[in-house]
N, C-alpha and C positions, 0 to 999 in steps of 0.2 A: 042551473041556468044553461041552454044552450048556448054556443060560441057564433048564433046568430044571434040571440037576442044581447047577449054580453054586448056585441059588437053596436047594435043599436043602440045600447046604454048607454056605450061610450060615446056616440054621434048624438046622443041627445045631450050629454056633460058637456062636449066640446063646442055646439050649439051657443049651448050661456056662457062660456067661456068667453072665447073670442068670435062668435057670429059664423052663421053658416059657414061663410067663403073658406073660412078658415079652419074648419070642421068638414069641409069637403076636401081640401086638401091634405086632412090627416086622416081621411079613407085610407085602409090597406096598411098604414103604419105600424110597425111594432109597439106595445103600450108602452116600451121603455122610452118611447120620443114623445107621448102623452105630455111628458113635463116639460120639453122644452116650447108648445106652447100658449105664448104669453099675451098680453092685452099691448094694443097701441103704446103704452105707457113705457112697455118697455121692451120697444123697438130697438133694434142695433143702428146706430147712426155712422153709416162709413164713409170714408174718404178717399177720394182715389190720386196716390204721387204716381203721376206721369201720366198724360194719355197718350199712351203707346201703342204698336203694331198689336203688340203681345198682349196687352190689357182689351183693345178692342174687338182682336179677331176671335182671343179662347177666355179670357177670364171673366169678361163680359157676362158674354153667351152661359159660362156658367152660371157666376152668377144669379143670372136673371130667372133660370131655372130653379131656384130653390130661395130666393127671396120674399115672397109670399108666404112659402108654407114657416119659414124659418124667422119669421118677422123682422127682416132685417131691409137695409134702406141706404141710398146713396143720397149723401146728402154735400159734396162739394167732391169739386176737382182743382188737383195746383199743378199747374204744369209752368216753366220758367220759359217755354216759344208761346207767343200769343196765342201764334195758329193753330195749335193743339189745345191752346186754354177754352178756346173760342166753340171750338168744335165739340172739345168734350162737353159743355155746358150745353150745348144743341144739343145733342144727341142723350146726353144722359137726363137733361130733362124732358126730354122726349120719354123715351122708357122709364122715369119713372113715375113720370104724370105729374111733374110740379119741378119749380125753380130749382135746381143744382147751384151751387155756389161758385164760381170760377175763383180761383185766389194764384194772385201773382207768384205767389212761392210757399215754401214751407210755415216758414214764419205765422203767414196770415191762415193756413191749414189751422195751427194747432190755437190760435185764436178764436175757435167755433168754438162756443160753451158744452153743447151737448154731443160733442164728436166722440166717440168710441172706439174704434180701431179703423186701421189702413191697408190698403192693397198696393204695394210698389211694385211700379212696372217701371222702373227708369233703366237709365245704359247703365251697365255690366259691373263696371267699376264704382258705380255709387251706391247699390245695394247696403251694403254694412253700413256706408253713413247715414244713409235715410232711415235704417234699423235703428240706428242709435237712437236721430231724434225721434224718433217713433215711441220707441219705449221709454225713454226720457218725458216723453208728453203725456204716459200713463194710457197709451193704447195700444191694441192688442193688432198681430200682424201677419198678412199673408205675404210673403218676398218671394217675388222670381227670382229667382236661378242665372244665374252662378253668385253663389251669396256672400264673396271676397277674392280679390286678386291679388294679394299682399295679406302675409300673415299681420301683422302691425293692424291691419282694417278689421281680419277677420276675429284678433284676440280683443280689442275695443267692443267688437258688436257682440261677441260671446258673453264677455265681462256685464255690458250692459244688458242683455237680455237676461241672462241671468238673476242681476240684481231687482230687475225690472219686476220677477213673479208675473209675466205678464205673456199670454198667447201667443206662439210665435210658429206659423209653417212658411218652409220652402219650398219652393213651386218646382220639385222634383216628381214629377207624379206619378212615376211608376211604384210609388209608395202607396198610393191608392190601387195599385193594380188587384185586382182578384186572383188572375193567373201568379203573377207575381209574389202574391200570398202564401201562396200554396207550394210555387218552386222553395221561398224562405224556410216553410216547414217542412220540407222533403229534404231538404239537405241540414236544417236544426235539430231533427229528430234522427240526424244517424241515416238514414235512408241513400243516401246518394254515396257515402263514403266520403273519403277527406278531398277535398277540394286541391286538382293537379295542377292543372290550366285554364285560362279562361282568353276566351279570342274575342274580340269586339270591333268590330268596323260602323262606318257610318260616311257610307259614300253619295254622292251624288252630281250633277253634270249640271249647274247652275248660274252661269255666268252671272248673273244679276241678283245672286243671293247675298244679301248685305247689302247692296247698294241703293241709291238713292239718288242717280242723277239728274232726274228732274227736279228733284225739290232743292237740291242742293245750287241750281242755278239761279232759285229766286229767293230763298231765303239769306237774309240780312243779318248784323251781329246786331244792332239797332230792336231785331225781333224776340233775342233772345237776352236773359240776363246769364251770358259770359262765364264771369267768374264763380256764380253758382252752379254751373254744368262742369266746371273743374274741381270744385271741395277738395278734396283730398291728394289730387292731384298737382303737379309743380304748374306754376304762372306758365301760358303758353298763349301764343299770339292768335286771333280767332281764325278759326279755318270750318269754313261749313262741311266737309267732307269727316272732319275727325267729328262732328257734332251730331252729326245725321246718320255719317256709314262711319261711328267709334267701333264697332265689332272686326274692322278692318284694320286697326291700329293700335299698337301697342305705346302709352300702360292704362289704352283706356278699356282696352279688353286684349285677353289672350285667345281669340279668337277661336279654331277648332275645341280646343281646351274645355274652354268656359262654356262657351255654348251649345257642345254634344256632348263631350266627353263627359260631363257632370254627370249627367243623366244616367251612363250607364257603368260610370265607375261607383255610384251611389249605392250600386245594386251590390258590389263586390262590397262595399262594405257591409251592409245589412244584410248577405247572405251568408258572410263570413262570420259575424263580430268584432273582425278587426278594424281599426279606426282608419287607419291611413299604411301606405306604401312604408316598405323599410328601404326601397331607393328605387332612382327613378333612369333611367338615359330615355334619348330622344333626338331625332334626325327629322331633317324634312324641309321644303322652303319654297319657295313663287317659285313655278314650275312651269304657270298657263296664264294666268291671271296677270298682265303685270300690266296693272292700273295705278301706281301708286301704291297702293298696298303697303304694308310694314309687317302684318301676319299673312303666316305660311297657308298656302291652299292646297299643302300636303303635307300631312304630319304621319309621323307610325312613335309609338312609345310602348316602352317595352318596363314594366312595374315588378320589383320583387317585393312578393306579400308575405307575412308569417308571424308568428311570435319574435318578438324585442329581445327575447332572452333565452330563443331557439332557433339559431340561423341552421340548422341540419333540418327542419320541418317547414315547409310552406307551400308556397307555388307560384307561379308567375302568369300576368294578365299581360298579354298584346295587343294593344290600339291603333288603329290606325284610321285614317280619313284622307279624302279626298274632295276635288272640287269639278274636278274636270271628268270624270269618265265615272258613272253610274251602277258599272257592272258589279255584281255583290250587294249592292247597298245596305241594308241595314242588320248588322247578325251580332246576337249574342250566347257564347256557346259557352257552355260550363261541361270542365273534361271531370271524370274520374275513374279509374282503376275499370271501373264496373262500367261506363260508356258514359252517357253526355245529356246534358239538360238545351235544348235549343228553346232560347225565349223571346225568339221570331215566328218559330210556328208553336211554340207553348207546348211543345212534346219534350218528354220523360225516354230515352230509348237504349237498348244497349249497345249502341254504333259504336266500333271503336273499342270494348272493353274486351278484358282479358277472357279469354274461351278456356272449357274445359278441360281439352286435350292439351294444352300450352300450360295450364295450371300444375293439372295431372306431372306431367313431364318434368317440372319444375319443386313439384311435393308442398305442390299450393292451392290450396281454396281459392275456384270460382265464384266472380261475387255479379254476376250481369245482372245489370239493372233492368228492371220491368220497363215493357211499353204501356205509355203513358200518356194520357193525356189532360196537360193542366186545365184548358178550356175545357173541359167537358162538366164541371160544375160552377163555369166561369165565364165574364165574357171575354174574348180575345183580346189581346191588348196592342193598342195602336204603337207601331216602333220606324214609323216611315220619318224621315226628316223635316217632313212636316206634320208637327202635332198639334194644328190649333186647336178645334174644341172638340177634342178627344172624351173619348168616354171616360179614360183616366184623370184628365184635366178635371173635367164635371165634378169625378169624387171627389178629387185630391182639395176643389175648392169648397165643396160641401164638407169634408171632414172639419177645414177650417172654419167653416160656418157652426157646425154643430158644439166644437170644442170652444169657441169665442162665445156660443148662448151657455152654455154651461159651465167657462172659466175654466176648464181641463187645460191643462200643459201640456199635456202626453197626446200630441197631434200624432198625426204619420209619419211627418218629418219635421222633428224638432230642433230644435238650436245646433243638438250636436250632428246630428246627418247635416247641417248647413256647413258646421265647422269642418266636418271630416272630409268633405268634397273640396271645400277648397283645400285643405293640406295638400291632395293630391293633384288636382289643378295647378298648384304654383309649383309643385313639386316639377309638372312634366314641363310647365313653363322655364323655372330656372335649368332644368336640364336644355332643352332645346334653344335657349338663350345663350346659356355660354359653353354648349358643347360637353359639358363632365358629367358627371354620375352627384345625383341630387340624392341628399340622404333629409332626415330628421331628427334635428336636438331637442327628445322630447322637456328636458332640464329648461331649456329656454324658449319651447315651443314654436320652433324659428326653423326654416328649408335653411340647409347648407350645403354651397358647393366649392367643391379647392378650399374648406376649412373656413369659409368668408358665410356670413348670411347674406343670402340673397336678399336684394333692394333694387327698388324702382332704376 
């Protein structure tokens, strides 16, 4: 049988199946996504916690792009401000051609009989708890990022996903990256040599990033339910500024931390294997911005990585960020002996690596790395500070789409890529909070500094 007619075979199979529509859209698919799919019947029914900047401008968008072919379905949104309840119920049942369910809060979310999993898009700090109820309610979850600010948060959602046996990504998405793929196994496979240094910045000139002050002049406590947007968090008296612009204040978000740094310390662990930092220092503070604010609009953190029970082997990673001046913006450079991975422009090159006549001299083997390029069987990956609906986004939600129809656990980023970002997030937090060198008690699983666990 030719690999033409095969192919019409299969469009007449998927035909009876699930009906043209849906037999047009698995044109060009590999036969191994044949099975995922299915009839009406067994549609994914989702839910959306929060409607947010982040859920509307990229996860949305995603989404919506692989819904159809994936049979899956939004079928309610809980937001606890009206005016986002209000709007996501417009808008998403706009898109999806029929009634959305608005629900005042979690509670009434997980009181939909035929609900199946969640997309959480809330503030910074509630991630792990809405994890919890999440897989507590037997549904399966996609979590934006940064997925705990407090270990206490992060071992509870770990514990319960866990137990849960139940689908879990975080909305890290250069885990879906292609080029990213490819750096992982250039440096897994021995290729790059051992990992010296690694430099990361994430700069930009933004005054109005985080903020929110138009809405925050008309929005009322009256609109919101209060004490549900604090969960986890100590009783504190309503302030629409920590409710709206929370990524500006601490402990409802660690601001630079949480919100950039995730993303590309994520990659140091997955290209590494090692879980988290062996300690952390950290400097930086309102420099330009001073609106209020309570997080720093300049950080630099400086991380030693390695084996727990080889402090003469590792290497160390530099971060730093900015708010106020753009120049640099966004750079991620991985050093070794042999030269440097840049996964800004997704080149392989030997910049910087040991030369032959330096070797020679020395009674040492040159090891320069080949020029390279990881985009060349790949698409390029978005690394600008703003990543809405990114081509990595798209995968990173469609992986979770694929692994929730087929019950796979083994996402892109799973439980433990959530757990390991934060260790090192609260890691550079408690350093920059109180000044010392932040370590980890693996024994108790807990950041310490000056011998004390760090806490809220």
């Amino acid at each position: 049988m030719t690999e033409t007619n095969k192919s019409r075979r299969e469009f007449l199979k998927l035909s009876m199946m699930g009906g043209a529509g849906v037999a047009l859209s698995a044109m060009g698919m590999p036969a191994s996504s044949y099975a995922r799919i299915l009839g009406a019947n067994d549609r994914v029914n989702v839910g959306v916690v929060g409607f947010s900047d982040r859920f509307l401008q990229a996860l949305m968008p995603s989404f919506l792009k692989n819904y159809k072919e994936l049979n899956f379905d939004i079928v309610a949104v809980s937001d606890i401000w009206n005016r986002r309840r209000e709007e996501g119920k417009s808008i998403l049942s706009e898109k999806m051609g029929h009634s959305v369910q608005a629900c005042v809060n979690n509670d009434e979310l997980y009181r939909i009989k035929d609900l199946d999993a969640v997309m959480i898009a809330t503030a910074d700090f509630q991630h792990a708890f809405h994890t919890i109820e999440a897989v507590r309610n037997k549904k399966d979850v996609y979590c934006e990022k940064p997925f705990a600010e407090t270990m206490e948060d992060a071992r509870n959602a770990l514990k319960a996903v866990k137990e849960s046996k139940k689908v879990f990504q975080v909305g890290t998405q250069r885990r879906s990256g292609p080029s990213y793929h490819a750096a992982a196994k250039f440096i897994q496979d021995g290729k790059f040599g051992p990992i010296t240094m690694v430099e990361m910045t994430w700069n930009v000139n933004q005054p109005g990033r985080w903020r929110r002050p138009e809405l925050t002049k008309i929005i009322k406590e009256s609109d919101v339910d209060w004490n549900r947007f604090l969960c986890s968090r100590p009783k504190d008296s309503w302030d629409p500024r920590k409710y709206l612009e929370y990524r500006l204040f601490w402990p409802y978000s660690s601001g630079i931390f949480g919100q950039w740094m995730t993303h590309q310390i994520d990659t140091v662990h997955w290209f590494s294997g090692l879980k988290h930092p062996r300690s952390a220092v950290a400097n930086g503070g309102i420099y330009q911005w001073k609106d209020g604010r309570t997080n720093a609009d300049t950080l630099t953190a400086v991380f030693d990585y390695g084996p727990q029970n080889d402090p003469a082997n590792g290497f160390q990673v530099v971060y730093s960020s900015r708010f106020h001046n753009s120049a640099g913006g966004t750079k991620e450079l991985y050093y070794s002996n042999g030269g440097m991975i840049d996964m800004s422009t997704n080149k392989i090159s030997p910049t910087g690596g040991l030369r032959e006549k330096e070797a020679k001299e020395m009674g040492m083997k040159a090891n320069l790395l080949p020029s390279m390029d990881l985009s060349a069987t790949a698409a390029a990956v978005e690394t600008s500070a703003n990543t809405g609906g990114d081509d990595t986004t798209l995968a990173h939600v469609r992986n979770w789409m694929e692994c929730v129809r087929k019950q796979d656990v083994n996402t892109n980023a799973p439980i433990e890529a959530a757990y390991s970002h934060s260790i090192a997030l609260i890691m550079g937090t408690a350093a920059y909070r109180t000044g010392m060198k932040a370590t980890f008690d693996e024994a108790k699983q807990d950041v310490m500094v000056g011998g004390k666990v760090f806490t809220l």
